[in-house]
VOLUMMI-496144 format. One line per 5 residues: number of its first residue (from 1); for each residue z negated, x, y of N, C-alpha, C. Coordinates in Angstrom, 2 decimals. Atoms other than C-alpha are relative to their C-alpha. Layout:
<atoms>
NUM) Z/X/Y/Z/X/Y/Z/X/Y  ...
</atoms>
This chain:
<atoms>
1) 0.00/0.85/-1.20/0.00/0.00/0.00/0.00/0.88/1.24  -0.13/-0.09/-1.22/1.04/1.07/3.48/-0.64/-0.62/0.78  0.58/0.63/-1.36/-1.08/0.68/6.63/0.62/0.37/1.38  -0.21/-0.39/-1.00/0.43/0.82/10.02/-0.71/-0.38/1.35  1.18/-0.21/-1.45/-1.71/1.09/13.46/0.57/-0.34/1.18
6) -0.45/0.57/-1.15/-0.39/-0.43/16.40/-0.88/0.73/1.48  0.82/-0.43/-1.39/-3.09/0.68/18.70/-1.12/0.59/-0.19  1.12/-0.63/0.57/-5.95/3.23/17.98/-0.55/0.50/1.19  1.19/-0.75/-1.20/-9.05/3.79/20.73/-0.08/1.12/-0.21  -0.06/-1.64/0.14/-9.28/7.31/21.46/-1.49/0.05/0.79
11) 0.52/-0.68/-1.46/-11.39/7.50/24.81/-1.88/0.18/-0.38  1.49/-0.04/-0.05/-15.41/8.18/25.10/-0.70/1.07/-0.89  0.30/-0.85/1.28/-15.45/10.98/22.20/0.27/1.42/0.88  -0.31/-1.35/-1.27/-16.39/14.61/23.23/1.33/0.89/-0.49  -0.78/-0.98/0.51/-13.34/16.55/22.43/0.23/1.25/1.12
16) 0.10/-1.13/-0.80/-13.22/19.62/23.35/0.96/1.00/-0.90  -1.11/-0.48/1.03/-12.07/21.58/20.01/0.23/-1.14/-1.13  -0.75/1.17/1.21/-10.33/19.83/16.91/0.94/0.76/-0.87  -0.82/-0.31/1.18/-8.11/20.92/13.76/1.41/-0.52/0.96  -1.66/0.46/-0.05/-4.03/20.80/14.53/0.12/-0.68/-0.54
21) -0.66/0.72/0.74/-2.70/17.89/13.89/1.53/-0.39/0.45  -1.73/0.20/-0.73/1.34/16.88/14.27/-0.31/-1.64/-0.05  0.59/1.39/-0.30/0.18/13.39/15.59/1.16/-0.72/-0.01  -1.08/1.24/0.20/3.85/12.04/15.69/0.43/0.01/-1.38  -0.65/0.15/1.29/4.57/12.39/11.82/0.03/-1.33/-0.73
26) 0.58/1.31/0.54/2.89/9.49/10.33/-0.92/-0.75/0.45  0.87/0.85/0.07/0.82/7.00/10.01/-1.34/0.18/-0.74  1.16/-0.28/0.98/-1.67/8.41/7.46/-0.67/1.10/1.35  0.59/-1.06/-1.34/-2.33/11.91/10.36/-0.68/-1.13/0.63  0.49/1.07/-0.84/-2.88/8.34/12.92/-1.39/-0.42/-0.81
31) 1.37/0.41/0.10/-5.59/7.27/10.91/-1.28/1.36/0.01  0.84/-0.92/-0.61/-7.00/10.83/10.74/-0.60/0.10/0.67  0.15/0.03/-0.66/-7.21/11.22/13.78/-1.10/-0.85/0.29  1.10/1.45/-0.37/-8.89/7.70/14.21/-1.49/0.59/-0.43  1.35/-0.59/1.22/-11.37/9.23/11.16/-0.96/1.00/1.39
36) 0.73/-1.05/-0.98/-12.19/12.25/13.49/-0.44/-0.10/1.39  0.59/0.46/-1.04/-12.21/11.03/16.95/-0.64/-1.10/0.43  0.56/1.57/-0.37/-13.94/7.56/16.45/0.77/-0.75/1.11  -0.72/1.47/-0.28/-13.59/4.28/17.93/-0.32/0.51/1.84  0.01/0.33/-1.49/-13.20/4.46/22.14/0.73/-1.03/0.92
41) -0.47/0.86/-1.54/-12.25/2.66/25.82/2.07/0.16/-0.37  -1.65/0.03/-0.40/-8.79/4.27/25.58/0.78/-0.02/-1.24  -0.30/0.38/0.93/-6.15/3.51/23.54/1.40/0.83/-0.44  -1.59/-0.56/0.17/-2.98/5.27/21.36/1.03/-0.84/-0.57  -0.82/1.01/0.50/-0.21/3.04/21.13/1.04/0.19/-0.28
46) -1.26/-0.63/0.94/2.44/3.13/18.77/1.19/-1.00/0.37  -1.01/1.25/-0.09/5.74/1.63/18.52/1.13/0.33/-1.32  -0.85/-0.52/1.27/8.44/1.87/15.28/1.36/0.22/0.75  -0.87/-0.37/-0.26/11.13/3.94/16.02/0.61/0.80/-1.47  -0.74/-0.11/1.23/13.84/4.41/13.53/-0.80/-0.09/-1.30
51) 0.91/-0.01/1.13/11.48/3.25/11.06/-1.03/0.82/-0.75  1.66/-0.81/0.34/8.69/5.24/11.37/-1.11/-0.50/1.38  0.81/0.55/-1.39/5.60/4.82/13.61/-0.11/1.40/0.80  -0.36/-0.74/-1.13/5.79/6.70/16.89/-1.29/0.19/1.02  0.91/0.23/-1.18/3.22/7.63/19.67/0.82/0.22/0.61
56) -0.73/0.18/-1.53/4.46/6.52/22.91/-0.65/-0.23/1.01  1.22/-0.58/-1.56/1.05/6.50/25.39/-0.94/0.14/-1.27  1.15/-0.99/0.71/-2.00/8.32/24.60/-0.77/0.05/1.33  1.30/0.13/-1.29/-4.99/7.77/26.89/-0.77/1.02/-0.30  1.05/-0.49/0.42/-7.67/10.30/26.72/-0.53/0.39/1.71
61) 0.22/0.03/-0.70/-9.05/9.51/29.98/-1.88/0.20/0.02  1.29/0.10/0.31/-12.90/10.09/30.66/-0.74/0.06/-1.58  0.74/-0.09/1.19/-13.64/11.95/27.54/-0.33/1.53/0.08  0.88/-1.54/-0.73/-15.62/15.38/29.22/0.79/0.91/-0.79  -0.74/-1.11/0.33/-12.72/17.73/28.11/0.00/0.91/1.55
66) -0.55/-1.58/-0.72/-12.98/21.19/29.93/0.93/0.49/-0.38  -0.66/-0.74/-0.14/-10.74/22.25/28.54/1.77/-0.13/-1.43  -0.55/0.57/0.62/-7.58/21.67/26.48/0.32/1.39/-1.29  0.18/-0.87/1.03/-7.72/23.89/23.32/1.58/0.87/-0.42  -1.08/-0.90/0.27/-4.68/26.40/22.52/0.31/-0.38/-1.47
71) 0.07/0.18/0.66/-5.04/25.26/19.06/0.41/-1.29/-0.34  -0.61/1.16/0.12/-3.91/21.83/19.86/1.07/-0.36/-0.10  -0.91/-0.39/-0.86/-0.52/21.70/20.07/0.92/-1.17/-0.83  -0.36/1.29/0.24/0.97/17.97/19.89/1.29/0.21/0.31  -1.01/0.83/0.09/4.34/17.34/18.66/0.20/-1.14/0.06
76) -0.35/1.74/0.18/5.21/13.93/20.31/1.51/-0.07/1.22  -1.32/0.16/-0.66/8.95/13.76/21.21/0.31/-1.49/0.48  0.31/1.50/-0.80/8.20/10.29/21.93/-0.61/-0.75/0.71  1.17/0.13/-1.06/5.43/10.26/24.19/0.86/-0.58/1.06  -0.50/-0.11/-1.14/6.19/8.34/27.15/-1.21/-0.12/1.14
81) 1.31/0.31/-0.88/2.97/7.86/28.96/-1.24/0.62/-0.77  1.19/-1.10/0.32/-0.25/10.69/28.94/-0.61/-0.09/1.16  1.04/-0.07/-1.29/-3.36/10.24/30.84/-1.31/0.51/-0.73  1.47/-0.51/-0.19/-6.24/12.67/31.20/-0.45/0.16/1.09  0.40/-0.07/-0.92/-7.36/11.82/34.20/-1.50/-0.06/-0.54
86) 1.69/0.14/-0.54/-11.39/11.76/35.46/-0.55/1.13/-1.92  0.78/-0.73/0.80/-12.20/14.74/32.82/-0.28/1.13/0.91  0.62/-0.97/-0.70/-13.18/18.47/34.00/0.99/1.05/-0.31  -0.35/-0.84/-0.10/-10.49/20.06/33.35/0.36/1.09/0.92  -0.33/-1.30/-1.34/-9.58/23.72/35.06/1.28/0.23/-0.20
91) -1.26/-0.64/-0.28/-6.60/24.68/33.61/1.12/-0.77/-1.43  -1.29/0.74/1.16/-2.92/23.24/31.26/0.08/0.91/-0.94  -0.87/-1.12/0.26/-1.90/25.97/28.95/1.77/-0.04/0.28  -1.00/0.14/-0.95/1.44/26.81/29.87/1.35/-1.22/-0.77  -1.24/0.74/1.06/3.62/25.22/27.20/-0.72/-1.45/-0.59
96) 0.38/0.90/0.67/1.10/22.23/26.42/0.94/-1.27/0.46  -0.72/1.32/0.11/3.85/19.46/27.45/1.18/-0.13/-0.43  -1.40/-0.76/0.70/6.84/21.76/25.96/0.54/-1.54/-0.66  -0.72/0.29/1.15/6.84/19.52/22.97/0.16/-1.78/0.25  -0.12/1.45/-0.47/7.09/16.01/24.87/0.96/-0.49/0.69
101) -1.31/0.26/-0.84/10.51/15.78/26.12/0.23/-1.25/0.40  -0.32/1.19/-0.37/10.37/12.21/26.72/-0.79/-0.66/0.81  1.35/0.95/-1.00/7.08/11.53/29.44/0.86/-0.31/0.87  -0.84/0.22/-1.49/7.94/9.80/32.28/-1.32/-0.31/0.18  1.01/0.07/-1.08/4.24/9.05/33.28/-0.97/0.91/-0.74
106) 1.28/-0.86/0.88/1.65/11.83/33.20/-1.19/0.05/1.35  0.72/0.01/-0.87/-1.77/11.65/34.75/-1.28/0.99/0.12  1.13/-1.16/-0.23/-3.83/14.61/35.66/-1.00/-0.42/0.92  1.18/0.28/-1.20/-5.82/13.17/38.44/-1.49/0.52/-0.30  1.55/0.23/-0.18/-9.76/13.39/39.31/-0.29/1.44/-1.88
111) 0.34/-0.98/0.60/-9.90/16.87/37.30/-0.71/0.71/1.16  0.74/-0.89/-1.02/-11.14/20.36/38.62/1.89/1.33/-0.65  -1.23/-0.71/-0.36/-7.27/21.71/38.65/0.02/1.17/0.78  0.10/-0.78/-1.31/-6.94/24.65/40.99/1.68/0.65/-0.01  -1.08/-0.95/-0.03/-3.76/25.96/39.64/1.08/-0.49/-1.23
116) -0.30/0.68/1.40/-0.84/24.48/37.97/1.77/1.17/-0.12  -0.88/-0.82/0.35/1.66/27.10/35.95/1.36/-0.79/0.10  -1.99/0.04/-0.60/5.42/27.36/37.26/0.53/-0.26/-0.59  -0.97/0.05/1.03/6.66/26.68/33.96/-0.34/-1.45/-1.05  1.15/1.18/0.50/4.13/23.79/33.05/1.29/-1.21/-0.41
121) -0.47/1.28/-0.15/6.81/21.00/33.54/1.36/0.19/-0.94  -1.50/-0.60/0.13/10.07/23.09/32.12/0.76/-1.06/-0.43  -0.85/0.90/0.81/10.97/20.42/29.59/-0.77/-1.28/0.26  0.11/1.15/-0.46/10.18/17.53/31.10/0.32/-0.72/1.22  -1.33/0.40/-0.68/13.30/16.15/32.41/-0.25/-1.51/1.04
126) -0.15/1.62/-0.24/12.64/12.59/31.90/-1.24/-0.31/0.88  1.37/0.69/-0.74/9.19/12.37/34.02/0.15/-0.74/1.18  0.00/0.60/-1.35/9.07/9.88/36.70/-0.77/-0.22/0.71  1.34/0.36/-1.09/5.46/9.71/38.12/-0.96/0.95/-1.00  1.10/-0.85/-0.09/3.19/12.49/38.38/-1.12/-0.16/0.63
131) 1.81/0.33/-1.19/-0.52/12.16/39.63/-0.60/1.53/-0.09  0.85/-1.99/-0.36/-1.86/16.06/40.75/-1.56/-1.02/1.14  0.79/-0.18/-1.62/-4.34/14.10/43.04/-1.34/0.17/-0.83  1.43/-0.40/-0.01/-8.18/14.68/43.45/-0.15/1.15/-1.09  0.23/-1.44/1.25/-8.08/18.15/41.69/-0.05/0.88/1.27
136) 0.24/-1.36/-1.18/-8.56/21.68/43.76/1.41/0.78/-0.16  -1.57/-0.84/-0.20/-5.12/22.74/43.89/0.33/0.71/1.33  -0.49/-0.56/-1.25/-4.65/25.05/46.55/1.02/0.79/-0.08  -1.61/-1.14/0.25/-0.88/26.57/45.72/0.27/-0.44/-0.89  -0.71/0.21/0.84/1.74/25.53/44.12/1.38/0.37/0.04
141) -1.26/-0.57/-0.53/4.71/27.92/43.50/1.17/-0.64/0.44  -1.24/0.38/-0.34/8.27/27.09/44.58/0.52/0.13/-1.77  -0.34/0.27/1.65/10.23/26.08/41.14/-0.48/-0.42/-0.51  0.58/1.18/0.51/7.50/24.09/39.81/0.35/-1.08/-0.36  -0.35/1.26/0.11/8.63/20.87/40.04/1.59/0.00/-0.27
146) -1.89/-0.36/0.39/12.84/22.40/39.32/0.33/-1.38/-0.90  -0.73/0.72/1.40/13.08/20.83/36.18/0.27/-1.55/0.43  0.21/0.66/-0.07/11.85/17.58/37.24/0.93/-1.16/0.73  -1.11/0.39/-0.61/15.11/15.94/38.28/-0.10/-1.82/0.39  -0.40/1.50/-0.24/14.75/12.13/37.65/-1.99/-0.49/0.81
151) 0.78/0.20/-0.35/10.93/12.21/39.41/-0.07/-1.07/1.16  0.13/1.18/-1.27/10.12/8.99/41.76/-1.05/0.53/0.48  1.45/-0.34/-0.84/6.52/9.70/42.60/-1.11/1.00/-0.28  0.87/-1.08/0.70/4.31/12.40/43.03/-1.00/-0.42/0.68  0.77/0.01/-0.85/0.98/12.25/44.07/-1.04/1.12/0.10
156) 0.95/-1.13/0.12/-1.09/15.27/45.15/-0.96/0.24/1.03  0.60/0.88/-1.06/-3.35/13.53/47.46/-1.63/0.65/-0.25  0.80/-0.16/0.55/-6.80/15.07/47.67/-0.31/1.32/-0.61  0.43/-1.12/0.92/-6.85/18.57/46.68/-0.31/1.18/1.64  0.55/-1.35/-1.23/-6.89/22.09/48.96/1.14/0.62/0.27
161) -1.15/-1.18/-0.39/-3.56/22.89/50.13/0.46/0.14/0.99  -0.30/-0.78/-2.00/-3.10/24.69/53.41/1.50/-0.20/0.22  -1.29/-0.24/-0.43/0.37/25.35/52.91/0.96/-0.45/-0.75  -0.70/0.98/1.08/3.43/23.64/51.25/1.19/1.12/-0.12  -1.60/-0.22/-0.43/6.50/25.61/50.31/1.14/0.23/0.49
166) -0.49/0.44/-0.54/9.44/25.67/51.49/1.28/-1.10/-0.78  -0.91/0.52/0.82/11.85/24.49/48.61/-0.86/-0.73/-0.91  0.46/0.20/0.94/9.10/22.75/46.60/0.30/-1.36/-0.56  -0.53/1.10/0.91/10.77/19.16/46.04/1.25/0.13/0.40  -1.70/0.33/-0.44/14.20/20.00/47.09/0.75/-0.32/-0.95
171) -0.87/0.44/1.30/15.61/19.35/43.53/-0.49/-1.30/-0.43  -0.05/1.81/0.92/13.61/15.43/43.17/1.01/-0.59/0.74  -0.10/1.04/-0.33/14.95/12.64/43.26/-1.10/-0.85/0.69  0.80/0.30/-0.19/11.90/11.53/44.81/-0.26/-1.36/1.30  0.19/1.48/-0.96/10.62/7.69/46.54/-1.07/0.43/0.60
176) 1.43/-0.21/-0.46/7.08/8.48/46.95/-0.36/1.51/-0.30  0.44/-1.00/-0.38/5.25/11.13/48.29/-1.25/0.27/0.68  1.29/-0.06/-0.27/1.65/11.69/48.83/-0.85/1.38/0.60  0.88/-1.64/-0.17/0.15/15.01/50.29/-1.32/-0.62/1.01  1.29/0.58/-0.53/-3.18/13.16/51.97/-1.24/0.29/-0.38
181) 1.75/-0.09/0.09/-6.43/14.22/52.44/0.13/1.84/-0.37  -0.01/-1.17/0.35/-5.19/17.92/52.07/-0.57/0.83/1.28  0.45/-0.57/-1.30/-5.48/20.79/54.72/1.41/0.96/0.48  -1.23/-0.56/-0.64/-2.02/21.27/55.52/0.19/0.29/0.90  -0.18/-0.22/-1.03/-1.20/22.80/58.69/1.33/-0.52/0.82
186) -1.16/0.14/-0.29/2.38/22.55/58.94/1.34/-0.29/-0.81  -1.08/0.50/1.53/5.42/20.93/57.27/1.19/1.05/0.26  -1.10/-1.12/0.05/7.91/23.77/56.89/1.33/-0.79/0.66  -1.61/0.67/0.00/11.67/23.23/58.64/0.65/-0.21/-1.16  -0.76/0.20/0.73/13.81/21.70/56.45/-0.63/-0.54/-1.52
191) 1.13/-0.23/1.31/11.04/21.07/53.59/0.54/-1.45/-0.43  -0.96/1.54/0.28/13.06/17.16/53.42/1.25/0.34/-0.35  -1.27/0.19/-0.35/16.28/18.25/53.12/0.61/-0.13/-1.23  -0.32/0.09/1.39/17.98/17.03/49.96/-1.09/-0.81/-0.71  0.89/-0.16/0.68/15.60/14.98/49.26/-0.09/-1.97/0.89
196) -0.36/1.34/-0.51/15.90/10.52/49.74/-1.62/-1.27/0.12  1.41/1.08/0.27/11.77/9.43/50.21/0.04/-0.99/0.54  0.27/1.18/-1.17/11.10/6.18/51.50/-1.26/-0.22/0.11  1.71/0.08/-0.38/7.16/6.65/51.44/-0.34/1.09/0.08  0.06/-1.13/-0.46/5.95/9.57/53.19/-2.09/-0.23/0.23
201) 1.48/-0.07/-0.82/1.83/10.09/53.51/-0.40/1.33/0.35  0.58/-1.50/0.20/0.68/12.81/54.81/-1.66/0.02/1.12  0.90/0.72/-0.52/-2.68/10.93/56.06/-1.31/1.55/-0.11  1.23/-0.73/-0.06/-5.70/13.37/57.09/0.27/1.04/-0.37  -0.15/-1.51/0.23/-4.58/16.90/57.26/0.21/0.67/1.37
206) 0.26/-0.86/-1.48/-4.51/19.54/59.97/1.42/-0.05/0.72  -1.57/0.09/-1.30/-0.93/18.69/61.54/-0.27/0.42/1.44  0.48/-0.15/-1.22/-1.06/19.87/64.98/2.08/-0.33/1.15  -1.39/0.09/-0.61/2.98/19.60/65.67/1.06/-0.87/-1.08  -0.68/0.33/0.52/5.17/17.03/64.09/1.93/-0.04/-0.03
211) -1.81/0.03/-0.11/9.33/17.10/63.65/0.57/-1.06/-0.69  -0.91/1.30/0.65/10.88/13.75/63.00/1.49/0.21/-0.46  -1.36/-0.47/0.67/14.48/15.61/62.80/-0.82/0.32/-1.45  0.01/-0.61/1.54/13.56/17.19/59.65/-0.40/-1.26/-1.10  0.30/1.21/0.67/12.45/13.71/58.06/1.92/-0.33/-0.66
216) -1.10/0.32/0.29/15.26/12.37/55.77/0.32/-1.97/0.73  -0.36/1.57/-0.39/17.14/8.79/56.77/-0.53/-0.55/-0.65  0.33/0.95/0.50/15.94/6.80/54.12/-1.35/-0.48/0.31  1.92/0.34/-0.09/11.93/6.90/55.19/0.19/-1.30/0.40  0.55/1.66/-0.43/10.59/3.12/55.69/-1.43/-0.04/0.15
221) 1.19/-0.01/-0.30/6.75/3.96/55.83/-0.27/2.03/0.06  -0.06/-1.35/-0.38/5.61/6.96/57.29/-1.79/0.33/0.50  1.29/0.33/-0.47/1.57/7.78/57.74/-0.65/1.41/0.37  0.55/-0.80/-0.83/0.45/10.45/59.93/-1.26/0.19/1.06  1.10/-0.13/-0.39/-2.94/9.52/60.87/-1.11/0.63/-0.68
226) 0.80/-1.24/0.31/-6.10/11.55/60.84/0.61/1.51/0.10  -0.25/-1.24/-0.03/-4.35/14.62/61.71/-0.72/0.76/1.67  0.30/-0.62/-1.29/-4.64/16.50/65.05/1.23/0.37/0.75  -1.16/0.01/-0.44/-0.89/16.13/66.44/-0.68/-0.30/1.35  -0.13/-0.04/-1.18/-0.49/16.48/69.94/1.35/-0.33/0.67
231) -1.76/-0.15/0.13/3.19/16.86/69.99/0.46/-0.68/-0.89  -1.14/0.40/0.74/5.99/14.97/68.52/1.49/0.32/0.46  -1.29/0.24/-0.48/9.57/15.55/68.78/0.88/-0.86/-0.90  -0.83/0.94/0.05/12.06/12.72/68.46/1.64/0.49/0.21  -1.32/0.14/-0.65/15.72/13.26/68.33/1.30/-0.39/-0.88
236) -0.91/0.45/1.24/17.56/11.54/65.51/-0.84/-1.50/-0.04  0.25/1.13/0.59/17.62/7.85/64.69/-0.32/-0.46/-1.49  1.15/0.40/1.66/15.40/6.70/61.77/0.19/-1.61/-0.13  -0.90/1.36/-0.06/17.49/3.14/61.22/-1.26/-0.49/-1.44  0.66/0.72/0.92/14.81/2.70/58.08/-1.07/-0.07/0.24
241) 1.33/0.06/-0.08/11.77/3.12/59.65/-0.57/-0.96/0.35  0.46/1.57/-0.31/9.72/0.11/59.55/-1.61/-0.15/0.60  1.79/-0.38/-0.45/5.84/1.55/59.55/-0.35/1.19/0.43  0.75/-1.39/0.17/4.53/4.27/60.84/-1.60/-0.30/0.66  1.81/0.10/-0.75/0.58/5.02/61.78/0.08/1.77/0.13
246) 0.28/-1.16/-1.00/-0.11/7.82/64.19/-1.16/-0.16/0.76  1.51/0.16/-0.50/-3.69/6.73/64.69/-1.02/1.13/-0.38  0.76/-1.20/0.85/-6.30/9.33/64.74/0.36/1.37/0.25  -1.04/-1.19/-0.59/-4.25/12.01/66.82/-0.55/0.68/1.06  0.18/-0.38/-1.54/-4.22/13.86/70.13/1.00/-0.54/0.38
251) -1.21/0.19/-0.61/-1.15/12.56/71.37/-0.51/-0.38/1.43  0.36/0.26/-1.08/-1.40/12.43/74.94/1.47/-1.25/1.28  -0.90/1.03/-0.43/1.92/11.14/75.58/1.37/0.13/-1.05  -1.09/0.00/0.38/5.23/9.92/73.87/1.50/-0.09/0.42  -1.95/-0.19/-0.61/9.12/10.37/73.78/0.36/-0.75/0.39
256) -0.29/1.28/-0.97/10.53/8.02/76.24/1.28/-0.96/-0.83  -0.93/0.58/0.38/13.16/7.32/73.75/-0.05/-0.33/-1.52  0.22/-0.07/1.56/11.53/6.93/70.77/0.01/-1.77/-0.65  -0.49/1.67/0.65/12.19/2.78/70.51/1.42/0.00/-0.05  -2.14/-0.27/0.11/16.09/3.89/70.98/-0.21/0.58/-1.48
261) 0.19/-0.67/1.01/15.05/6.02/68.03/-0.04/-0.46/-1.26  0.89/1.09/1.41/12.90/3.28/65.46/0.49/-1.38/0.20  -0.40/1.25/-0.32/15.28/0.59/66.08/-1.04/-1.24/-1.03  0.40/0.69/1.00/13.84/-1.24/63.02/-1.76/-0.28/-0.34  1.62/-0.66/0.47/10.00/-0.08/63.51/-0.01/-1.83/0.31
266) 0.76/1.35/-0.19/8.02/-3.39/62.74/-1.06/0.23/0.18  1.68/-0.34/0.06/4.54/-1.65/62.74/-0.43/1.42/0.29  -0.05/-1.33/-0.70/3.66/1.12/65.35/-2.25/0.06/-0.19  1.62/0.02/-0.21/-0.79/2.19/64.92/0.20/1.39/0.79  0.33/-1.11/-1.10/-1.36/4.44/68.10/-1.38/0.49/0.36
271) 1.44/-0.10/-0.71/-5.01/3.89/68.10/-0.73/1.64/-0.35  0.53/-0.79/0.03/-7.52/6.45/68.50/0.67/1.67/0.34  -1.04/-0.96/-0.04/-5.10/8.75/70.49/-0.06/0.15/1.29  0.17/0.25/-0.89/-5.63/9.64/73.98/1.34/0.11/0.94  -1.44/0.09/-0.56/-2.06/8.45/75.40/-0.75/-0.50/1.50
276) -0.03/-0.08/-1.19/-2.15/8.70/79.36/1.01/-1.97/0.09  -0.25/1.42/-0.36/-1.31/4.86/80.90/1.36/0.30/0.55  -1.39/0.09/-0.48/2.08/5.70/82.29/0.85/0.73/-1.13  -1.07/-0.28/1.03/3.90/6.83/78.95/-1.07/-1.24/-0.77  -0.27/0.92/0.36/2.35/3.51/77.44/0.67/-1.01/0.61
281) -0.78/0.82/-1.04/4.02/1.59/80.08/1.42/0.35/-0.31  -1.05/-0.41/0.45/7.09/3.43/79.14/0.83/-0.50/-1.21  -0.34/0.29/0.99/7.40/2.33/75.91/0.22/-1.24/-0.46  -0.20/1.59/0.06/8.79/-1.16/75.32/0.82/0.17/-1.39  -0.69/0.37/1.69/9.39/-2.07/71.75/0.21/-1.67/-0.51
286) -0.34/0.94/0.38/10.67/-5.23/70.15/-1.15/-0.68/0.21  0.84/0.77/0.55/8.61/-8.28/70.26/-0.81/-0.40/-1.02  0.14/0.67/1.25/8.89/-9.13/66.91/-1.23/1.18/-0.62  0.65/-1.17/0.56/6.91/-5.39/66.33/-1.50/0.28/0.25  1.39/-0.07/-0.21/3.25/-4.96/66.04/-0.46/1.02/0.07
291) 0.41/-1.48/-0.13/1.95/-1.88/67.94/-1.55/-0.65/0.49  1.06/-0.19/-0.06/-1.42/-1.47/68.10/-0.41/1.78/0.94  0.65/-1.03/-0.77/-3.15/0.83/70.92/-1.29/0.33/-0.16
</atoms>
């Protein structure tokens, strides 16, 4: 008699070390597994592909791993969804997602990250949403993210990085884009170029000079508060921009032509910005648009 497993709890078990197992072979390894890591919160869910059973997500979220064992080393060419978020980890080994050519969601979040290897992602083509946030990442080489061609969203929101790059998403495809709550100083020229976001945060970091040229056309939300901008320059029309927030600034005054600019802006936040009374007088924007001073 054959048993097959549809869905096996993983989460709440300390793993830390463990025996190799090739977790996509069968169904008998799946109950192993089950045997050895008991019953938990999170769950591994299978699906039958070409008539065998398959892992295709794998939770092991909140289960106090420091550290991910060298000894582990999971063949799952069918993985499409991996989350170890809220554990303690420090570091990936370099080849631990080699053998998963098929993620498209992986979630590192709410670790103790500091450093993620240049080669980490190589074969993982198909990924479309990355989570780097709340970890200590302060550097992340150029080529990192290469491989990562069909990527929509990254988020690396929350960590320690002063400085960005200059080529570091020029090869996504990328919608969303999160660098918030970091300690960025400055967004490199050209650091957009090749590159079609329509959600831009870069909420609570040390900005002190912004460049709207270097922004690509497609942006539609754009969030630049909590920084320390003083300066903006304006000189290209942004036909998709619908939100931006620039609350939380120095700005003392703005570009006289910056509603020629945001034809489309529906939602301007200026507050907490000490703009001088004769460049708000200046600025006449649509009715229909809700600016807030």
């Amino acid at each position: 008699m054959r048993y097959f497993i549809e869905i096996l709890d993983l989460t709440s078990s300390f793993l830390v070390t463990y025996s190799t197992y090739s977790m996509m072979d069968d169904t008998a390894q799946i109950q192993e597994l089950h045997k050895k890591l008991g019953i938990s919160r999170n769950q591994l869910v299978t699906r039958k592909i070409q008539g065998k059973t398959r892992i295709v997500e794998l939770y092991l979220s909140e289960m106090r791993m420091v550290e991910i064992p060298q000894p582990l080393k999971l063949r799952l060419p069918y993985l499409e969804k991996l989350h170890l978020a809220l554990n303690d980890l420090q570091s990936i080994p370099e080849n631990f997602f080699s053998k998963m050519p098929n993620l498209r969601e992986l979630d590192l979040s709410k670790n103790r990250l500091e450093y993620i290897p240049k080669n980490l992602f190589w074969n993982n083509r198909n990924l479309e949403r990355l989570y780097l946030n709340e970890n200590l990442i302060h550097d992340i080489e150029e080529g990192t993210f290469n491989h990562l061609r069909n990527l929509l969203v990254l988020d690396i929101h929350r960590n320690s990085l002063v400085s960005l790059r200059h080529n570091l998403i020029s090869t996504l495809d990328l919608k969303i884009l999160d660098l918030s709550s970091n300690s960025i100083q400055e967004i490199p020229h050209g650091f957009f170029q090749g590159v079609e976001i329509e959600t831009l945060n870069l909420r609570d970091n040390r900005i002190t000079h912004f460049d709207f040229n270097d922004l690509p056309l497609t942006v539609t939300e754009l969030n630049l508060s909590g920084n320390n901008i003083f300066s903006i320059n304006i000189g290209k029309e942004l036909i998709s921009l619908k939100r931006l927030d620039l609350s939380g600034n120095e700005l003392t005054e703005l570009p006289s032509n910056m509603t020629d600019l945001f034809p489309n802006l529906k939602w301007l936040n200026l507050e907490d910005n000490p703009i001088l009374p004769e460049f708000r007088k200046k600025i006449k924007f649509d009715k229909s648009a809700n600016v807030f001073y």
